[in-house]
C-alpha positions in Angstrom: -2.7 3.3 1.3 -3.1 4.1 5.3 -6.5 6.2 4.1 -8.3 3.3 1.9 -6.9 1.0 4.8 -9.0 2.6 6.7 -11.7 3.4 4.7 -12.8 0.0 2.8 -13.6 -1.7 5.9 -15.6 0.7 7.3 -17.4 1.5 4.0 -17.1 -1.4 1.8 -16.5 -2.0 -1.5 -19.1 -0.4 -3.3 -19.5 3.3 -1.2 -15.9 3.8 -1.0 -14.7 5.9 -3.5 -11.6 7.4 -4.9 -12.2 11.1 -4.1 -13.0 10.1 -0.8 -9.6 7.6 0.1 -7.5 11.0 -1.8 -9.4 13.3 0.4 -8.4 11.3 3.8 -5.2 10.6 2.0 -4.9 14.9 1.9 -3.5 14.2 -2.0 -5.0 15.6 -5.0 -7.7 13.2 -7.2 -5.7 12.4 -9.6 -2.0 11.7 -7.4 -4.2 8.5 -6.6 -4.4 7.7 -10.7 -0.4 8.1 -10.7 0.4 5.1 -8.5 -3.0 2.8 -9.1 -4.9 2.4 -12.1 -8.6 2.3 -9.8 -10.6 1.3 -6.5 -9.3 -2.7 -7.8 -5.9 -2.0 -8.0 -6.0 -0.3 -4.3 -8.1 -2.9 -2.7 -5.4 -5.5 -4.2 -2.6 -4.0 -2.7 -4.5 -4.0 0.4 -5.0 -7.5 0.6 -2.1 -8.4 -1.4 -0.3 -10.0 1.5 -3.2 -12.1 2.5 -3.2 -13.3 -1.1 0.5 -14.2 -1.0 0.2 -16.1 1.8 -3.0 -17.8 0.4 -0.9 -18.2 -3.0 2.4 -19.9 -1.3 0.1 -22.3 0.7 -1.9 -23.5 -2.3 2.1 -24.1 -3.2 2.9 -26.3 -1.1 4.3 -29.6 -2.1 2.7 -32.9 -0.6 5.1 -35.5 1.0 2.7 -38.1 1.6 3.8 -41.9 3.5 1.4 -42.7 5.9 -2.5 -41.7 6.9 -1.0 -39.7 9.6 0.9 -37.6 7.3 -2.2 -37.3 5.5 -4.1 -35.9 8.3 -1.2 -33.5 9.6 -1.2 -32.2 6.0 -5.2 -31.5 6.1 -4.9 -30.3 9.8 -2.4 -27.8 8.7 -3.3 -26.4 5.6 -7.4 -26.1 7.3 -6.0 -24.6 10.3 -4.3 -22.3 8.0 -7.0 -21.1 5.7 -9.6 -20.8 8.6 -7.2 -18.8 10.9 -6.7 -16.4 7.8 -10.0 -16.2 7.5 -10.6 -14.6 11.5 -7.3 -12.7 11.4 -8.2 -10.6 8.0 -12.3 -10.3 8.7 -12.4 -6.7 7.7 -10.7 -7.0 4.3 -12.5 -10.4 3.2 -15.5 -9.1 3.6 -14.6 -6.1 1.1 -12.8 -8.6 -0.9 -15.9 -10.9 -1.0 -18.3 -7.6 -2.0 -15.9 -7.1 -4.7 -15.7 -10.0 -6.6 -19.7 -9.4 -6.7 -18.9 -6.2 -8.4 -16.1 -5.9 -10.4 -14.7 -8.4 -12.8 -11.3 -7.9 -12.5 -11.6 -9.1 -8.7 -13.8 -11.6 -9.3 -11.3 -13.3 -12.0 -8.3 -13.2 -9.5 -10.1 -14.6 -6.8 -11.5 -17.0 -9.0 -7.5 -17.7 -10.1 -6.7 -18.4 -6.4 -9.3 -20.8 -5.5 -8.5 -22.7 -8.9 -4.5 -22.7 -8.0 -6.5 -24.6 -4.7 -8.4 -27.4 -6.6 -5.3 -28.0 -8.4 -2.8 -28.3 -5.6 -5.9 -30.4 -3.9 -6.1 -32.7 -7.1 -2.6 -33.5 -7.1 -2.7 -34.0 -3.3 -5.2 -36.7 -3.7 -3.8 -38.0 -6.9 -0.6 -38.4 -4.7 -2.2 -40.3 -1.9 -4.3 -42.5 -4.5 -0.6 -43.7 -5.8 0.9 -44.5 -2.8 -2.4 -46.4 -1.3 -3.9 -43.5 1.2 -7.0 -43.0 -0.7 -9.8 -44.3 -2.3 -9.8 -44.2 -6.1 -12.3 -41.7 -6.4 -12.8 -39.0 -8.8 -9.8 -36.7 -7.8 -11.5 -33.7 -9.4 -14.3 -34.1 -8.0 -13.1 -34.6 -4.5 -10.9 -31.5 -4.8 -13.9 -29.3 -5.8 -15.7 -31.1 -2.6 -12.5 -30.0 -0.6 -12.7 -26.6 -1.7 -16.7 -26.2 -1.4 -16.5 -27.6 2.2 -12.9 -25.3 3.3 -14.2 -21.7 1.3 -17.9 -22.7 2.9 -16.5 -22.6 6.5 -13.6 -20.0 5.7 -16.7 -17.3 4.5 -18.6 -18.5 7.9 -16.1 -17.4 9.7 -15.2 -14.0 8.3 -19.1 -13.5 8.9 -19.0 -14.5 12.2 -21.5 -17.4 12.0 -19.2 -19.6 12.9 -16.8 -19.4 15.5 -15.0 -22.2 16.5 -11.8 -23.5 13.8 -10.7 -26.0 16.0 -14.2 -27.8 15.7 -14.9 -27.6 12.2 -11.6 -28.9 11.1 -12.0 -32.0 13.8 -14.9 -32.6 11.7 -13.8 -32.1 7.9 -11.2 -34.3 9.2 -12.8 -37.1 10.0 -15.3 -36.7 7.0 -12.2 -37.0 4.6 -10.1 -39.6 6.5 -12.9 -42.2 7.6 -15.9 -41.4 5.4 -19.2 -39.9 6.6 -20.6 -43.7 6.4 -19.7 -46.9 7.8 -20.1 -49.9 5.6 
């Protein structure tokens, strides 16, 4: 594991191969095949804790009674996903380059950000019962939440954006007072 640990990030996804991770590993080709069934099955043990966290916080459970809870909710769970997204640069990037490549990857990521928009739509289908939000289309809104949080989360691991702090200020506000006045 210490080998492709080392080797993913600096190669990527796609030039990184198994001879070459058994090689740095000093274990024979197929001593890899014993203990992972591919270059997927490494790379997901890699990131597997970064998942797990992702996977617990899309767990969460919402307890909702005022705006302010609202926002402290939103403030957390943003500050959470965009500070992951800094801390594990390096293995995002070959996570992201993946999912372009290889199905299996692809699907599970795909599995996580749905677990999101799920957790998202009962969020807001919890704050439109008790009065917090507007009725609005709740699955629609969650897919808006994720396209705006996984937008800024992939701008950060590329470095194009660098400030966390900011960008939640403002996907804040968007959220709790609308980007128009009336």
């Amino acid at each position: 594991m210490e080998a492709a640990r080392k080797i993913f990030p600096d190669k990527g996804y796609l030039k990184t191969s198994i001879s070459e991770i058994s090689r740095q590993a000093g274990v024979g080709y197929g001593t890899i095949y014993t203990h992972f069934s591919g270059k997927d099955d490494i790379l997901l043990h890699l990131v597997e804790d970064i998942i797990r966290d992702f996977a617990e916080n899309a767990e969460l459970e919402y307890s909702l009674d005022n705006i302010e809870d609202v926002n402290r909710m939103n403030y957390q769970e943003q500050t959470y996903f965009l500070n992951l997204a800094i801390k594990h640069r390096s293995f995002l990037r070959v996570l992201k380059e993946a999912s372009h490549h290889s199905p299996g990857i692809e699907n599970y990521t795909n599995l996580l950000l749905q677990r999101y928009v799920n957790k998202s739509i009962a969020g807001i289908g919890y704050a439109q019962q008790k009065g917090l939000a507007r009725p609005l289309n709740k699955h629609i809104m969650a897919k808006c939440k994720l396209f705006l949080i996984t937008g800024f989360f992939w701008e950060l691991v590329y470095e194009r954006e660098n400030d966390p702090e900011e960008i939640i200020k403002n996907i804040i506000a968007l959220f709790s007072t609308g980007l128009y006045t009336t």
